[in-house]
N, C-alpha and C positions, 0 to 999 in steps of 0.2 A: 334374708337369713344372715347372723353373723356368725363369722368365720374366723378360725384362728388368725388368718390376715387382717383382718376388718380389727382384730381384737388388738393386735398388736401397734398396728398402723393407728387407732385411735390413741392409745398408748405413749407410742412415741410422737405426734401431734402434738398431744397435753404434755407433754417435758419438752420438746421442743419450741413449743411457742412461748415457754416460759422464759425471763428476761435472764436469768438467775444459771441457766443452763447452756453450755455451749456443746455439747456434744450428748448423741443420745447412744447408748448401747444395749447388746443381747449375751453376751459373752461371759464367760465365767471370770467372777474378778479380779482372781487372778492373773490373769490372761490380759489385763488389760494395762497397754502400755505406759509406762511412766517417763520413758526417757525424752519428752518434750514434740512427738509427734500427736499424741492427743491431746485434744484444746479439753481443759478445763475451765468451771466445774461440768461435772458430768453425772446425768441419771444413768442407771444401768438397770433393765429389767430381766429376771428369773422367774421363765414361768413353772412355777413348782409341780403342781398338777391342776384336772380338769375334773370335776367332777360331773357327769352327765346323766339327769334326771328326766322324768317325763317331762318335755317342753320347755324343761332350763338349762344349762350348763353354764356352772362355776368356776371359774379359773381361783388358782390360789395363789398368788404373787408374792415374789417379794420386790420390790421397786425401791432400790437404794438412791440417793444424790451422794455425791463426795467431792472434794475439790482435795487438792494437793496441799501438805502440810509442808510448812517453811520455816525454817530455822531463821529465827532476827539474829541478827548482827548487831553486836554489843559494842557501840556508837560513844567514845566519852566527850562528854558536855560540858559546857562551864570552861571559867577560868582554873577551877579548883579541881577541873580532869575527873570527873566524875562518873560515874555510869548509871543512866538510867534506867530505872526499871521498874515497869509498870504489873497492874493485875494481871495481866496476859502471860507471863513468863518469857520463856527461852522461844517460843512459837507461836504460830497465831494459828492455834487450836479451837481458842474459845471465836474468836470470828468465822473460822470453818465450821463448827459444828452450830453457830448461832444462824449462818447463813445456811448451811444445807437442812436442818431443819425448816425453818421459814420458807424455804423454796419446797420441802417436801411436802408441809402444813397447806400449802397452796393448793400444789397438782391433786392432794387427796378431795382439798373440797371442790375444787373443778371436776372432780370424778362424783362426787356426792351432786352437785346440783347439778350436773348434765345438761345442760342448755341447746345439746343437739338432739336431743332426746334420741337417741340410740340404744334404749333400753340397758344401759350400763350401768348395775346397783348393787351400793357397796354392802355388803349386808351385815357385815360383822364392823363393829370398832378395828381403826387400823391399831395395832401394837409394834410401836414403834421405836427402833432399838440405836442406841450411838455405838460407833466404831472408832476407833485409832488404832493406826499401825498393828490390826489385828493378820494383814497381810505384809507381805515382804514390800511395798512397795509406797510406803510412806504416804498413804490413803487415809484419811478420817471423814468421818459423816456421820450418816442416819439411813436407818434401814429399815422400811415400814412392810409391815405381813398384812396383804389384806384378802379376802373373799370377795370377787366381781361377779355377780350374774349377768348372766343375759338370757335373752330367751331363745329357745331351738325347735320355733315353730314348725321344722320338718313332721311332719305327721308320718310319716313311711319311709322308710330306707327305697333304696333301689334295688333291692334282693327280690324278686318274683319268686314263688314258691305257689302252689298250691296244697293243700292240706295232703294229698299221699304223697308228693316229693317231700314235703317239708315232715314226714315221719319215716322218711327212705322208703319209698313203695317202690313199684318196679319205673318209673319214668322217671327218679330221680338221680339228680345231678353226678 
């Protein structure tokens, strides 16, 4: 049977075995520190909700990557004291949101092909959203909403009841 541990722990597996990723988290993202004790780039998983059906239950995720955004230093060139400047601007935004995507493009199709057969299936299209600096903490990435089933072969709870406890008769609980 899988279990919220089994769910999460495969989770952080698949981002952490990724090259791309140096730190895996569960924490709200704001919450998460910037002042140089957390290694970036960084996954960060939200489990939003569960939904639990006969013999399935779907988690509803959101599974961010982000790395830290950096201000370039405006470097003059040349004999003619120049400044250069390239398509990127003042930061290198567009390499963080080109790398956290591609890392996050990965971990979702490692979830899609499942190689360990763990019955882990994505079922919906991920919808995948970019960020900058939308928190106080100079954070940019990609943030994917996906639907994961599994299956919850439990056939019966551990609740014993028989039919006149279970309608409040006089032996019940």
């Amino acid at each position: 049977m899988q279990t919220y541990y089994s769910f999460v722990q495969f989770i952080n597996n698949v981002c952490s075995a990724h090259p791309s990723v140096t730190t895996f988290s569960m924490d709200d993202i704001r919450n998460i520190d910037t002042e140089k004790q957390t290694l970036f780039p960084l996954a960060n998983l939200i489990v939003n909700n569960v939904t639990v059906d006969y013999g399935l239950m779907t988690y509803n995720i959101t599974l961010m990557v982000m790395d830290r955004v950096e201000v370039i230093q405006e470097d003059s060139i040349g004999p003619l004291n120049v400044l250069d400047y390239n398509y990127r601007g003042q930061s290198n935004i567009v390499d963080v949101h080109n790398t956290c995507l591609l890392t996050l493009n990965d971990i979702i199709s490692y979830i899609y092909r499942n190689p360990q057969a763990l019955d882990y299936n994505v079922t919906t299209s991920a919808l995948v959203t970019p960020f900058e600096e939308r928190f106080s903490n100079l954070l940019a990435g990609w943030a994917a909403d996906i639907n994961i089933t599994v299956g919850n072969p439990q056939p019966m709870c551990v609740i014993s009841l028989d039919a006149n406890q279970a309608a409040g008769g006089e032996n019940a609980c």
